[in-house]
C-alpha positions as CSV (number, residue, x, y, z in Angstrom):
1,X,-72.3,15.2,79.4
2,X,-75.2,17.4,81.6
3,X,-76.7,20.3,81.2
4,X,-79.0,22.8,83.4
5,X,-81.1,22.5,80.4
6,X,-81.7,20.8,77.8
7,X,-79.4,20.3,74.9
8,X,-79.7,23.0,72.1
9,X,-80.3,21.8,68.3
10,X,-77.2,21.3,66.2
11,X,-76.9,24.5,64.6
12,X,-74.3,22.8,61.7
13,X,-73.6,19.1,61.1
14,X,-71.9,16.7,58.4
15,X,-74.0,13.7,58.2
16,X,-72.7,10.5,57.3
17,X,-74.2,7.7,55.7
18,X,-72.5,4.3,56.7
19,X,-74.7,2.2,54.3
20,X,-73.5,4.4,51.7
21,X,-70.0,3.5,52.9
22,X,-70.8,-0.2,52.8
23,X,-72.1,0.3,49.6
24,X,-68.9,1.3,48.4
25,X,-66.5,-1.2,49.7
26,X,-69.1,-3.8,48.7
27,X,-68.8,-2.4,45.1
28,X,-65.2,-1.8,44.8
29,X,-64.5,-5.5,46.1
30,X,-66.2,-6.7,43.9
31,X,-64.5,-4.4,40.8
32,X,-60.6,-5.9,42.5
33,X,-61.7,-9.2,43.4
34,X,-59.9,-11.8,43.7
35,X,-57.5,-9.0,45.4
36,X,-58.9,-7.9,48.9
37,X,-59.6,-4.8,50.0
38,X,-58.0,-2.0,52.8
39,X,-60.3,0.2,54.2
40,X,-58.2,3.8,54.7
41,X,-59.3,5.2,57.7
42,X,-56.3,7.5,58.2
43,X,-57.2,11.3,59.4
44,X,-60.2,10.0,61.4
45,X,-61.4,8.6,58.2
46,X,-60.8,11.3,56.2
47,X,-63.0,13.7,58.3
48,X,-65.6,10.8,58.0
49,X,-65.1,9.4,61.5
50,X,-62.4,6.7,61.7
51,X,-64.3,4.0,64.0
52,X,-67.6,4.2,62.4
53,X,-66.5,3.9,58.9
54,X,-63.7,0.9,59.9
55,X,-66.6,-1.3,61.6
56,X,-68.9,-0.1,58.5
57,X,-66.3,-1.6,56.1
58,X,-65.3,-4.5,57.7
59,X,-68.9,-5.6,57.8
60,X,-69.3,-4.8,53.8
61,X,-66.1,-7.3,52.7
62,X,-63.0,-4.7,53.7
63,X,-60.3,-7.6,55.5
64,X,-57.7,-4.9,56.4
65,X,-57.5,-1.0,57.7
66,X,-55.2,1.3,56.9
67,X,-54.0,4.0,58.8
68,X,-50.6,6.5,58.6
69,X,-49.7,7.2,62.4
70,X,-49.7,3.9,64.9
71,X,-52.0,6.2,67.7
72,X,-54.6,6.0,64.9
73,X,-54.4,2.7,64.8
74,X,-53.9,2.2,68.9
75,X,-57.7,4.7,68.6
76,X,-58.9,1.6,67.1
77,X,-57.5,-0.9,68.9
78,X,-59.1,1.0,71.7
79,X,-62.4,0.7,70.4
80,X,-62.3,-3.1,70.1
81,X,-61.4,-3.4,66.4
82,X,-59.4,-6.5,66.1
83,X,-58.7,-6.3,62.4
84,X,-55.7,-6.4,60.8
85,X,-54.2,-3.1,60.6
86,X,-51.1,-1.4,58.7
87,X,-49.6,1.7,60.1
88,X,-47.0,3.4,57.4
89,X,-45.8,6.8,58.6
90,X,-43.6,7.4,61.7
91,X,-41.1,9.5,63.4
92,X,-38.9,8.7,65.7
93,X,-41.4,9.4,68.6
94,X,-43.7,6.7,67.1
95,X,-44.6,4.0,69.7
96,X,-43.1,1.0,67.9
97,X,-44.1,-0.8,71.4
98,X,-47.5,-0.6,71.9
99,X,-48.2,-1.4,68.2
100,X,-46.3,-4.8,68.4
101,X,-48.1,-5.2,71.7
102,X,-51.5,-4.8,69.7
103,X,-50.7,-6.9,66.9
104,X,-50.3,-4.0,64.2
105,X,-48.3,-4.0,61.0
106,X,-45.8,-1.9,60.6
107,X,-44.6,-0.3,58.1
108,X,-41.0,0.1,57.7
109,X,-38.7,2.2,54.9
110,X,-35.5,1.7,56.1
111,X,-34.8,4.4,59.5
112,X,-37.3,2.7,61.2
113,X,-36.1,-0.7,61.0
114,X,-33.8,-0.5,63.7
115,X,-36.3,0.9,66.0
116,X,-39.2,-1.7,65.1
117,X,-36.6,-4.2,66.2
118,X,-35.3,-2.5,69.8
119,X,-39.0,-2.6,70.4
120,X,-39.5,-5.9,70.0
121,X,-36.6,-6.7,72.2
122,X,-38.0,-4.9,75.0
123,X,-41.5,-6.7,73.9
124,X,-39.9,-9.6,74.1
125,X,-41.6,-10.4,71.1
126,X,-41.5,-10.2,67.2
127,X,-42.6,-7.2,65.4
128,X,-44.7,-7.9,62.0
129,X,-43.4,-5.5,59.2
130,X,-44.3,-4.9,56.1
131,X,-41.3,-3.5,54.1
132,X,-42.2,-0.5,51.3
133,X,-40.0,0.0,48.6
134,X,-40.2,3.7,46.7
135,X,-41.2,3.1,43.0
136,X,-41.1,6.7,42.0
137,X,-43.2,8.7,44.5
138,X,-40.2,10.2,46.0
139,X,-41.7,10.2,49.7
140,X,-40.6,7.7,52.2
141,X,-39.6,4.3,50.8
142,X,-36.7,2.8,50.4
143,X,-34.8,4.0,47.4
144,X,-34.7,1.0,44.7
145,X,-30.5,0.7,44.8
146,X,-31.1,0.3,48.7
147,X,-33.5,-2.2,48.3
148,X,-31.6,-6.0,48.0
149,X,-29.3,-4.4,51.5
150,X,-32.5,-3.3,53.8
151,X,-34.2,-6.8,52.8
152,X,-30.7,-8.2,54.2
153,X,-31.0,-6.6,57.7
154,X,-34.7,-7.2,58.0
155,X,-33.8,-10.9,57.3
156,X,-31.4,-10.9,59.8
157,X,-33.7,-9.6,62.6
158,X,-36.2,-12.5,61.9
159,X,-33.9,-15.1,61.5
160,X,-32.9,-13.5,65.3
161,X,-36.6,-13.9,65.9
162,X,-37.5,-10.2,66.5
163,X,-39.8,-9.6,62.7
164,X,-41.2,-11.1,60.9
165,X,-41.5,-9.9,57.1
166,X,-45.3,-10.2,56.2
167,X,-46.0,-7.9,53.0
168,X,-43.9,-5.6,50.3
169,X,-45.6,-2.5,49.4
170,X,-45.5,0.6,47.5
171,X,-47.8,3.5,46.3
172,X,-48.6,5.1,43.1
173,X,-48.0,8.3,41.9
174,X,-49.9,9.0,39.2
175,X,-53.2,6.9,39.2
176,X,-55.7,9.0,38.9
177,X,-54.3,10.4,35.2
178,X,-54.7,6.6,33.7
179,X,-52.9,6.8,30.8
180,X,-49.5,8.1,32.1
181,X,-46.5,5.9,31.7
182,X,-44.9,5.9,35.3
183,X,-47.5,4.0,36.5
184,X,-46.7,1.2,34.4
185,X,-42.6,2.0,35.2
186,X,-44.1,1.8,38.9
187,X,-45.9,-1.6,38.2
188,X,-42.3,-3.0,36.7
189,X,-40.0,-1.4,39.5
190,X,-42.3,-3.0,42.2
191,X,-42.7,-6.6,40.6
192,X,-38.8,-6.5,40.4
193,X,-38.3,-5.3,44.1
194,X,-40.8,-8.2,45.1
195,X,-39.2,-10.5,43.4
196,X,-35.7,-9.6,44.6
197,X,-37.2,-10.0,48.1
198,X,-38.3,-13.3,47.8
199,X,-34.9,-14.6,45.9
200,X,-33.6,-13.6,49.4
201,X,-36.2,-15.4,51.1
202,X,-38.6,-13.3,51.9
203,X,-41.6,-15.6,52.3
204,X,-44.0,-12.9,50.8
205,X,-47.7,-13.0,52.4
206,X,-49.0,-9.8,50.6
207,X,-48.0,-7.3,47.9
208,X,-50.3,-4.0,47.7
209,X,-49.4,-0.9,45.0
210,X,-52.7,0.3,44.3
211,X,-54.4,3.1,46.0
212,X,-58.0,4.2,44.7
213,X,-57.4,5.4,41.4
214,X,-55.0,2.0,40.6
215,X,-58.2,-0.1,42.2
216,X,-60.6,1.1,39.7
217,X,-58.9,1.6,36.5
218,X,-55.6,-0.3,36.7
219,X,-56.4,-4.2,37.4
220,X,-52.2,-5.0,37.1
221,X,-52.0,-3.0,40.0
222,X,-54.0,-5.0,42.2
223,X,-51.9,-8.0,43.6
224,X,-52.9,-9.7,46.8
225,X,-54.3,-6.2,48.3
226,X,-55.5,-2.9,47.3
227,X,-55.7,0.2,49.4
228,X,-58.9,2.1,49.2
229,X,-59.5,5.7,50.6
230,X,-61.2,8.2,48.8
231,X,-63.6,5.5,47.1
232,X,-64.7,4.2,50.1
233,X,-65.9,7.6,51.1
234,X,-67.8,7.9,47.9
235,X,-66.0,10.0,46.0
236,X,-64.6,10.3,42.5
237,X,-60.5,10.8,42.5
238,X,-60.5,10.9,38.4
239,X,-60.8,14.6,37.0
240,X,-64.0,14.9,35.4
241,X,-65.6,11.6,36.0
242,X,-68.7,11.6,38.7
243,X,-69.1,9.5,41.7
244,X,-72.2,8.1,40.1
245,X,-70.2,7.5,37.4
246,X,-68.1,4.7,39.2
247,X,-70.5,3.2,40.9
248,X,-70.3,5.4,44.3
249,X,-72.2,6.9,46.8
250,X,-70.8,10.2,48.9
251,X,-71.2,9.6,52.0
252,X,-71.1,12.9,53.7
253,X,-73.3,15.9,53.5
254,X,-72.6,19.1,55.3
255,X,-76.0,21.2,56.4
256,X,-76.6,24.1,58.3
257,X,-79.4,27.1,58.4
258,X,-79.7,30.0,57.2
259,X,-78.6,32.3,60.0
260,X,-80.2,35.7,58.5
261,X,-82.3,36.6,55.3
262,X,-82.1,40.9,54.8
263,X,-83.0,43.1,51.8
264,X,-80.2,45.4,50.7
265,X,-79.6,48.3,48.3
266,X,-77.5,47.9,44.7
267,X,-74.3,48.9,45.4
268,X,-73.9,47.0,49.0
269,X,-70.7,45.4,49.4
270,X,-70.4,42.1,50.7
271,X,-67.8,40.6,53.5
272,X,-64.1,42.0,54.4
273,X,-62.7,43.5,51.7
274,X,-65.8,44.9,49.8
275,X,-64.8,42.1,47.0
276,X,-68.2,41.9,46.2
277,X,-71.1,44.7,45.7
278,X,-74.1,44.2,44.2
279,X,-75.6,44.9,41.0
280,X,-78.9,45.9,42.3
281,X,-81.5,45.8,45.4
282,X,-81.2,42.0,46.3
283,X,-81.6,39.7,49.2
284,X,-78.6,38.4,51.0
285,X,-78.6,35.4,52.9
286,X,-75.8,34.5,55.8
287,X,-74.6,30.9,56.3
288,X,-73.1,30.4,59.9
289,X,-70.0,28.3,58.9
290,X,-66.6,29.2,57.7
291,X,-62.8,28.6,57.6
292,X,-62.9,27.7,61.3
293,X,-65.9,24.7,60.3
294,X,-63.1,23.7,57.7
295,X,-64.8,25.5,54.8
296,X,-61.7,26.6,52.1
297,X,-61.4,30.5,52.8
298,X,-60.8,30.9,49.0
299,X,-64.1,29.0,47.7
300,X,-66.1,32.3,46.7
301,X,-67.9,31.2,44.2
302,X,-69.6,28.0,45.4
303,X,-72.3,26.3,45.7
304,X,-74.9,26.3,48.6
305,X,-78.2,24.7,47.6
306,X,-81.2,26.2,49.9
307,X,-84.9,25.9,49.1
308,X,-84.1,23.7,46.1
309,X,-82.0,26.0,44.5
310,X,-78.0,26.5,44.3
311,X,-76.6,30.2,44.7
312,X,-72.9,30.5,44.9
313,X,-70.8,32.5,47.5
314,X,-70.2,36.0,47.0
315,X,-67.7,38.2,48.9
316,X,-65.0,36.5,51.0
317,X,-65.7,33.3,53.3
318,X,-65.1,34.4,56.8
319,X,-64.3,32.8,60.1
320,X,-67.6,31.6,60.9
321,X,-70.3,32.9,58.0
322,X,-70.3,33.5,54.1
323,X,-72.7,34.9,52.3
324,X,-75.0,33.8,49.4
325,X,-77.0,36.3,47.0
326,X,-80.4,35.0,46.2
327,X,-80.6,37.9,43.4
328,X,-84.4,38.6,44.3
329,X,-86.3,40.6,46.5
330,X,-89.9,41.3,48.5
331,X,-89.6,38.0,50.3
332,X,-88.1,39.3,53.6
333,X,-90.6,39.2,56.2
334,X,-93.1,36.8,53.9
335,X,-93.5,32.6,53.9
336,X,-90.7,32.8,51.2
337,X,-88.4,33.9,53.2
338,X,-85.4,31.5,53.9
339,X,-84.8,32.5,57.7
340,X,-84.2,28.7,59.1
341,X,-84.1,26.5,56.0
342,X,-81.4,24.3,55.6
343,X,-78.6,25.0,53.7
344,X,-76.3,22.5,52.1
345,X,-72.9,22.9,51.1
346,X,-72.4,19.7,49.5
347,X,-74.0,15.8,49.8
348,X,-74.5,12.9,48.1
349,X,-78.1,13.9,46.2
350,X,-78.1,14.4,42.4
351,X,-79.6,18.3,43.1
352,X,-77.4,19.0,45.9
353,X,-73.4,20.8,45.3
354,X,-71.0,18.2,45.8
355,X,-67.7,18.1,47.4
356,X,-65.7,18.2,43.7
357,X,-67.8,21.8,43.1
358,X,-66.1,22.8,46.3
359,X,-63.0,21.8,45.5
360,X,-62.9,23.3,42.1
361,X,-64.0,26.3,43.2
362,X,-60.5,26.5,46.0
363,X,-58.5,25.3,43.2
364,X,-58.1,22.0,45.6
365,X,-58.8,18.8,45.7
366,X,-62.2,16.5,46.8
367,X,-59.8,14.8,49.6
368,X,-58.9,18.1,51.1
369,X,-62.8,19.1,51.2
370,X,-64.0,16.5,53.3
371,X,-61.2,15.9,55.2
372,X,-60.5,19.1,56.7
373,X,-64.2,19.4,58.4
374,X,-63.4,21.0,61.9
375,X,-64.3,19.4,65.0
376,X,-66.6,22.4,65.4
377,X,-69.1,20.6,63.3
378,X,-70.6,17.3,65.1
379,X,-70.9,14.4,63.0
380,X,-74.2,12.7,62.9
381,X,-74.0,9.0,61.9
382,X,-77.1,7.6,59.7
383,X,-78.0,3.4,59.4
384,X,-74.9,3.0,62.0
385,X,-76.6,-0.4,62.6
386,X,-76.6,-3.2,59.7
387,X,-79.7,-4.0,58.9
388,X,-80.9,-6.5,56.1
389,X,-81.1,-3.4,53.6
390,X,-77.6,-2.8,54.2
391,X,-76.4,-5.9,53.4
């Protein structure tokens, strides 16, 4: 891009720290090994970047990438990533085509089967599938009493030469609560599907259940493959256990200024609505992002750490600003005043907010946070080069 001048500052950015990333993958590979490890990179890497974090993790031991739509993993294709790659969610819109044409997996539940295989007869070549059998999630999946007649028909189609049956799958439910029973009813549904598969024979290459939560506290869900997302990204998906606590590193921090810094009466209210007034003469100070950056309209009452110190939201979060109360005053005007500093929502530093405060305080989830980040806020992209450090 040009400009008649030159290019303003970024006013509001997420930072993301690849090594960080490849510290992850190196970690949890080592914590499922001798299973290998998928990299999830669905949802442009869950707000993370999708490119940048696959060629991160593929340099740090991840031998797969997973993605749910096939144009996410045609993006990468696109980008010269010539790693394996499963795509698991489709419509019938989905370009079964161009992902046999670019040597992607596909997924199949049943519907799509018959698809998969007209598009490999226009390819002219065979499709590699990877059939997914529902152990209790209840999404897509083939349904267990299904099971023994869709292995049939895929068999049929490769012994006609137009699939070929590669891997079994599933996905867990319930993962992150450890102790719950389905999982283990998911472990025995799944090791009974794969072996009714290959009794048909079904010359199985690679059997995956285990998402993040199964990775790192369930090793009889690991198999040949495990499918890592959230950890990858640094973050925590067990209730009450830290990143740090596993071993992780976040890898994104989201930063901005502060956009004003002004003195105010008791009494003042604060954002639509008037939710908020305050209890005496204080100092308000505006953050310029808000539900249209991806930040959860309903998070009043989060963190944002500026000058070392972490004030929580007050009033409602708006478009494009919320509102912190620094509960002092006489610094408007003086060297204290916070005009310009930078603001963090949340990072990967011990004294900064983190993405789980976030999500606690929109009664969500730390996958939501990160991944709904708009497009309005760039991405900047720290040690994208693997240096000796990094390794």
């Amino acid at each position: 891009m040009s400009y008649l001048y030159d290019p303003p500052p970024v006013e509001r950015r997420v930072e993301i720290d690849l090594d960080a990333v490849r510290h992850n993958v190196r970690h949890i590979a080592d914590v499922v090994s001798p299973a290998r490890l998928m990299a999830v990179v669905k949802a442009d890497g869950y707000g993370h970047g999708a490119r940048q974090v696959a060629r991160a993790a593929l340099e740090s031991g991840a031998t797969w990438l997973g993605v749910a739509h096939i144009s996410e993993a045609l993006d990468l294709r696109g980008a010269g990533i010539g790693a394996p790659i499963l795509a698991w969610l489709h419509t019938v819109e989905s370009d079964f085509g161009a992902a046999i044409r670019n040597g992607i997996d596909i997924g199949v539940s049943g519907w799509e089967l018959e698809y998969v295989v007209a598009a490999a007869r226009r390819q002219e070549r065979p499709a590699r599938v990877q059939l997914k059998i529902d152990t209790g999630l209840g999404r897509n999946g083939c349904p267990p009493e299904q099971w023994d007649a869709f292995v049939g028909r895929a068999l049929k189609q490769q012994d006609e030469g137009l699939l070929r049956v590669v891997g079994i799958f599933s996905h867990l439910a319930v993962a992150d609560e450890p102790d719950r029973q389905e999982t283990d009813e998911q472990i025995s549904r799944f090791r009974d599907a794969v072996a009714a598969a290959e009794h048909a024979g079904v010359d199985v290459e690679l059997r995956h259940l285990a998402n993040t939560p199964g990775a790192l506290s369930r090793p009889d869900t690991h198999f040949d493959l495990v499918r890592v997302g959230l950890g990858i990204y640094g973050l925590s998906p067990f209730h009450g256990q830290s990143s740090a606590g596993l071993g992780l590193r976040p890898a994104m921090r989201f930063v901005t200024s502060v956009a004003s810094c002004k003195e105010v009466p008791a009494g003042q209210g604060v954002s639509y609505g008037l939710t908020y007034r305050t209890d005496k003469a204080t100092t308000l100070a505006l953050i310029p992002v808000g539900y249209a950056d991806g930040v959860p309209r309903v998070a009043t009452g989060a963190p944002v750490l500026v000058d070392g110190r972490q004030y929580p939201v007050v009033g409602r979060i708006a478009m494009d600003q919320l509102v912190i109360d620094l509960q002092t005053t006489g610094i408007v005007g003086t060297d204290r005043s916070v005009l310009g500093r930078p603001a963090v929502l949340f990072g990967g530093h011990e004294s900064e907010p983190a993405a789980d405060d976030w999500a606690d305080a929109s009664g969500s989830i730390n996958y939501e946070i990160v991944t709904r980040i708009s497009g309005r806020v760039p991405r900047t992209y720290l040690n994208e080069t693997l240096t000796s450090e990094s390794q």
